[in-house]
C-alpha positions in Angstrom: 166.8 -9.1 96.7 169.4 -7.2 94.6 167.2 -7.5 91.4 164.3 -6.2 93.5 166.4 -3.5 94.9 167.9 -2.6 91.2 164.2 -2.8 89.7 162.8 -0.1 92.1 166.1 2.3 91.4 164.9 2.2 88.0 161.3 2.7 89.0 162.2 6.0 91.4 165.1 7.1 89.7 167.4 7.2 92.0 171.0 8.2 90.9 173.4 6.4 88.0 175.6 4.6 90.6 172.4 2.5 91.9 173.7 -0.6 91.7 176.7 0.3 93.9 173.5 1.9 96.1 172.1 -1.1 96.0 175.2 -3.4 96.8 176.1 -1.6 99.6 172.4 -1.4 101.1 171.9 -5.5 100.9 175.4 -5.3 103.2 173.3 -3.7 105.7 170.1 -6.1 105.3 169.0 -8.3 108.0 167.6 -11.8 107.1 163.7 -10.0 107.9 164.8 -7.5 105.7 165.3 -9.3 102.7 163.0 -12.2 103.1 160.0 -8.9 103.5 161.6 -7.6 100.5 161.0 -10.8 98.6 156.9 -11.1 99.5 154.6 -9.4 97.6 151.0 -9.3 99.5 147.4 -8.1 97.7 146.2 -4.7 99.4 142.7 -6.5 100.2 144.7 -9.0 102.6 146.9 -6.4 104.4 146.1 -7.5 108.1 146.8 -3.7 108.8 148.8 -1.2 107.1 151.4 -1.3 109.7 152.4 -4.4 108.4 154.3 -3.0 105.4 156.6 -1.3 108.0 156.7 -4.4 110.9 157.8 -7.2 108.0 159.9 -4.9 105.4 157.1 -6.0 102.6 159.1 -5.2 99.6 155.6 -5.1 97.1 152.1 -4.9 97.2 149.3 -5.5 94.4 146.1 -5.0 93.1 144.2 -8.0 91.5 140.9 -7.8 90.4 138.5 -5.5 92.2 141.4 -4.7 94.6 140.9 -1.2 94.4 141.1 2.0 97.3 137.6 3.4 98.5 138.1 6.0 96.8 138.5 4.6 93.0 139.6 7.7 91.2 143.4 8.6 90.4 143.9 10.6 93.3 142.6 8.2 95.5 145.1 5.6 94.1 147.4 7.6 94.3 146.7 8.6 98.0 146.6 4.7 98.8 150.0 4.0 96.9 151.7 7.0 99.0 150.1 5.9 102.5 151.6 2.5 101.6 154.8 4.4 100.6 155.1 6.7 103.6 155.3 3.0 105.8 157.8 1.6 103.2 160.1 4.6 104.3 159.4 4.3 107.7 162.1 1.5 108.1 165.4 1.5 109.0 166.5 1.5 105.7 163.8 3.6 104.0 163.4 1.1 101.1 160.1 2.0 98.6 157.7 -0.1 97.7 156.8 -1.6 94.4 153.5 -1.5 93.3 151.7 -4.1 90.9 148.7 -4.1 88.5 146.9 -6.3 86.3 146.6 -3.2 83.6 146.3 -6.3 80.8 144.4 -4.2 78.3 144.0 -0.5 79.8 144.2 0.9 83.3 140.9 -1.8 83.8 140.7 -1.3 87.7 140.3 2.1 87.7 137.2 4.0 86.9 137.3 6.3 83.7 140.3 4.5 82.4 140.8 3.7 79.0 140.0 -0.3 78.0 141.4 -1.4 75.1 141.1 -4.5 73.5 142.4 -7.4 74.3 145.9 -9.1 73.3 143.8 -11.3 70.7 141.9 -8.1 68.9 145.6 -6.4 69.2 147.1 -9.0 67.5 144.7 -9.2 64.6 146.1 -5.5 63.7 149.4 -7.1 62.9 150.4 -3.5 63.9 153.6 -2.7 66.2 152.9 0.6 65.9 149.2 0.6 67.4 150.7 -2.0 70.0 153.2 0.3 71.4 150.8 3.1 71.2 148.2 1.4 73.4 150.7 0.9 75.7 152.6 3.9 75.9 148.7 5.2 77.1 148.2 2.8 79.4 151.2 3.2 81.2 150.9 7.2 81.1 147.4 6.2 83.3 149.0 3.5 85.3 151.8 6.7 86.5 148.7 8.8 86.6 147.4 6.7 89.7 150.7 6.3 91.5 152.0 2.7 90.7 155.2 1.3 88.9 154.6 -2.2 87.5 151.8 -3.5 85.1 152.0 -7.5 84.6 151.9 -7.3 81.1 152.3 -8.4 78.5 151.4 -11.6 78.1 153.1 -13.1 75.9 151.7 -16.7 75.3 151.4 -18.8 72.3 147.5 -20.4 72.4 147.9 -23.7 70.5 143.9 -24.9 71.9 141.2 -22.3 72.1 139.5 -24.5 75.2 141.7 -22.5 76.8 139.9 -20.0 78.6 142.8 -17.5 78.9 144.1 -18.0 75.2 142.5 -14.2 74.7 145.3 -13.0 76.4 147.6 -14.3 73.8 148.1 -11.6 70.5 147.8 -14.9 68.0 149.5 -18.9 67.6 151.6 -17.8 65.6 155.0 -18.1 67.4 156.4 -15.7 64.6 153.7 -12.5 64.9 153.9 -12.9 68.7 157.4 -12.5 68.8 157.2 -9.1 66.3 154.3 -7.3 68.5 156.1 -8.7 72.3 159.0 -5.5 71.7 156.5 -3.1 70.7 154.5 -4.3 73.7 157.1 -3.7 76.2 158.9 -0.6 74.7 154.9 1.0 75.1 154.3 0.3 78.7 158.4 1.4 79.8 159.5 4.2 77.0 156.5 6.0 77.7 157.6 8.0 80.8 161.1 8.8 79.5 161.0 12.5 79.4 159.6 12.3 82.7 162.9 12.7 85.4 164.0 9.1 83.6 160.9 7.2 85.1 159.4 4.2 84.3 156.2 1.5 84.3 158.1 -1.8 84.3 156.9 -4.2 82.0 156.2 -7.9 82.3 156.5 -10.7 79.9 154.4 -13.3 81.3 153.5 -16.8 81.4 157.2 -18.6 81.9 156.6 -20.8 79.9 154.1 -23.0 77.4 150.8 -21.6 79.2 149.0 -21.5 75.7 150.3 -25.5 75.3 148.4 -27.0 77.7 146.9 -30.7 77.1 143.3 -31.3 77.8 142.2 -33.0 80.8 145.6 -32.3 82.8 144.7 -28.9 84.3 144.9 -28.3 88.0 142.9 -29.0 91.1 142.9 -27.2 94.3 140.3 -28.6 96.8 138.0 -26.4 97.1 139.1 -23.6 94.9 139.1 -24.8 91.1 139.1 -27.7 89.3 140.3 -27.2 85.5 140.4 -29.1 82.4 143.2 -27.3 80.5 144.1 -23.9 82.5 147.4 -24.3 84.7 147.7 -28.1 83.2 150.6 -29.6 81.7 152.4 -28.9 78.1 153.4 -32.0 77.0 156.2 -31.3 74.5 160.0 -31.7 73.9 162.8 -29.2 75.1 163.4 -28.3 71.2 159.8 -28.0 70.9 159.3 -25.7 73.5 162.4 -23.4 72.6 160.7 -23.8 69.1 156.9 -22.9 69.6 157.1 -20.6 73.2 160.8 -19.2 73.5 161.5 -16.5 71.0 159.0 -14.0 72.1 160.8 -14.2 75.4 164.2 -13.7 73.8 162.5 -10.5 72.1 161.2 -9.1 75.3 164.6 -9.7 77.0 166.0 -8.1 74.0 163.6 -4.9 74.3 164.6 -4.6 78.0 161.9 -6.0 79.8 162.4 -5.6 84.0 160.1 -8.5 84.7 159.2 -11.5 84.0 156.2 -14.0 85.2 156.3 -18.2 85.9 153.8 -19.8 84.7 150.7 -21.6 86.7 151.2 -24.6 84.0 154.2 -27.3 84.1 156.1 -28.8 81.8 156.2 -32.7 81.0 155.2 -32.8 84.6 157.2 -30.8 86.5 155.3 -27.3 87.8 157.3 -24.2 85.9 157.1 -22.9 89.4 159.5 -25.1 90.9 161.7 -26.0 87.8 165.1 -25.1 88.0 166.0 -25.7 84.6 163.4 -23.5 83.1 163.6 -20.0 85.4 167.1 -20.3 86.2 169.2 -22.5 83.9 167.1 -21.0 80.7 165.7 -18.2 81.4 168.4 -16.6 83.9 171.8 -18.5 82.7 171.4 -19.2 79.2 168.7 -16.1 78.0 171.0 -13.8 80.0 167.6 -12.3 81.8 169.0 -9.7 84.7 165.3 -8.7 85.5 163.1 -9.4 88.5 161.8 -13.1 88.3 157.8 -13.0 90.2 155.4 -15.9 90.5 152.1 -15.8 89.7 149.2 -15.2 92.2 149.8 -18.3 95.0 151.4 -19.7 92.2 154.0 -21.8 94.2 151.2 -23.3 95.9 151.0 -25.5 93.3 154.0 -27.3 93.4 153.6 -30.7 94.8 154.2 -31.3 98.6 153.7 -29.1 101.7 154.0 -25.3 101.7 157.3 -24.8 103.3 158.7 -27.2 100.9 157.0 -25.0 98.3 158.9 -22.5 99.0 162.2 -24.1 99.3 161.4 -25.4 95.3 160.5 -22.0 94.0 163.4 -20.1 95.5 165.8 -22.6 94.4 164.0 -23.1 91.0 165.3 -18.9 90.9 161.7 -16.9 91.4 162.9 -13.7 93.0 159.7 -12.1 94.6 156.9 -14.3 95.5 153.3 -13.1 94.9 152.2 -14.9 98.0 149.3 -13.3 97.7 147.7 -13.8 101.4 145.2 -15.4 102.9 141.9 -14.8 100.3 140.0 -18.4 98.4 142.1 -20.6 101.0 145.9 -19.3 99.9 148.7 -19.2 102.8 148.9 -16.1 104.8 152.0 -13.5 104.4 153.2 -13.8 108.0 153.1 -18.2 107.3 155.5 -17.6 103.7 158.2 -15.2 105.7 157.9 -17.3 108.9 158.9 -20.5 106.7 161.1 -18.7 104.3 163.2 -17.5 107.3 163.2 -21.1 108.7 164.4 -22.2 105.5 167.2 -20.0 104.9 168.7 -20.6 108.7 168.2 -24.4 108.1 170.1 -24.3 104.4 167.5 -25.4 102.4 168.1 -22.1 101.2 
């Protein structure tokens, strides 16, 4: 909750003693308050708008196609402060944070600029044109209203069967890990002559997405079946440090807010529920002070039921949970804070 809390003083420029602000206003929490403040919900699965005031919800989203009637900038940014105006409603007026996929342009929007993807970036072997695309991409993303674009990605393709391994600016762990500063410094420099406002970045997928081996991706009944996507990277620790760490260490480096667990596991173990890789590694050892989100329903994965789901992936050190609601058979927002209160007055927690 704190790194929440610090991210959106940073976001809305509050004043330079936030963290005392924000210190001093987690004293004052209830358990609702900071379990709403940790559940982010897509705006297409709102149950009503209401909501955001009755359960504290600390973030909402947009995925794909989850876009206002109204899909020009000031009908964003209408949506975003109708959302806001309930956010402040509370008893302790916290904002909201607001996500976007804005991968390669403002892409939701219509009349935004669409660039190319991380893989035609990356074929520039340009810094500068990489931190120019994203320096405009976040001036549209504050043009509509919103705070947070979950980008970049950061990956390190090692198979192209992998569907997503466009998202990746090359396999080279080396030309990754020049473009990933320029990346961030684009999407959160950009505003700076602007009151001190920012578009927080995020590095995503923690870790060893692009390393998947064939035939080991995920099933959900129902849902998806894969052959590679979300499946396991079979690799040793100093392999993994070796191949998918250091563009990390240069976004942390570069002062990224945020930072994204992975769908995929690692020799086994879900990303999403491993305590060695978010906190021991990335939190403890990397030194990352960001905001720590999981991927869309991406604790859902984990094996077992979804309350103990949950009780993995908070434990495992995942701040914010993109839950995202109940949409292709996920768990509802009111089921994740109903079981995430449980778990915290039972211990488990």
């Amino acid at each position: 909750v704190n790194i929440l809390l610090s991210l959106l003083c940073a976001s809305v420029s509050f004043a330079e003693d936030s963290e005392k602000f924000v210190n001093d206003l987690i004293q004052k929490m209830t358990l609702e308050e900071k379990v709403g403040q940790m559940t982010q919900v897509d705006k297409r699965m709102l149950d009503n708008d209401q909501d955001i005031a009755d359960y504290f919800l600390g973030s909402i989203l947009s995925g794909g196609g989850s876009v206002p009637d109204d899909n020009t900038p000031k009908g964003w940014i209408n949506m975003v402060n109708s959302y806001q105006q309930k956010a402040l409603s509370t008893r302790l007026k916290i904002p909201l944070i607001y996500g976007i996929d804005a991968v390669h342009g403002h892409s939701n929007v219509v009349g935004a600029t669409i660039f190319p993807q991380n893989i035609g970036l990356g074929c520039t072997n340009s810094p500068d044109i990489v931190e120019q695309v994203n320096h405009a991409t976040a001036v549209e993303v504050a043009a509509t209203g919103l705070h947070w674009t979950f980008s970049p990605c950061v990956t390190v393709p090692q198979d192209d069967r992998w569907g997503r391994q466009y998202e990746g600016f090359s396999e080279s762990t080396d030309l990754v890990s020049k473009l990933t500063p320029a990346a961030i410094k684009g999407y959160e420099n950009a505003l700076e002559k602007l009151n001190g406002r920012k578009i927080a970045a995020c590095a995503k997928h923690f870790i060893g997405d692009g390393g998947t081996t064939w035939e080991t991706g995920s099933l959900v009944e129902g849902i998806h079946t894969y052959k590679i996507d979300r499946g396991d990277t079979k690799i040793s620790e100093g392999k993994l440090r070796e191949l998918y760490l250091p563009p990390y260490v240069k976004a942390i480096e570069a002062g990224v807010k945020t930072i994204m667990v992975s769908f995929n596991s690692w020799n086994g173990v879900k990303c999403h529920g491993d305590k060695f890789l978010v906190n021991d590694l990335l939190k403890e050892e990397l030194g990352f002070k960001g905001l720590v989100v999981s991927d869309w329903a991406g604790i859902d994965e984990i094996p077992g039921d979804y309350k103990s789901d949950i009780i993995t992936s908070i434990n495992a050190g995942i701040d914010l949970v993109m839950v995202p609601g109940a949409l292709y058979g996920q768990n509802h927002y009111k089921t994740f804070i109903k079981l995430l209160k449980e778990s915290v007055k039972e211990g488990s927690i």
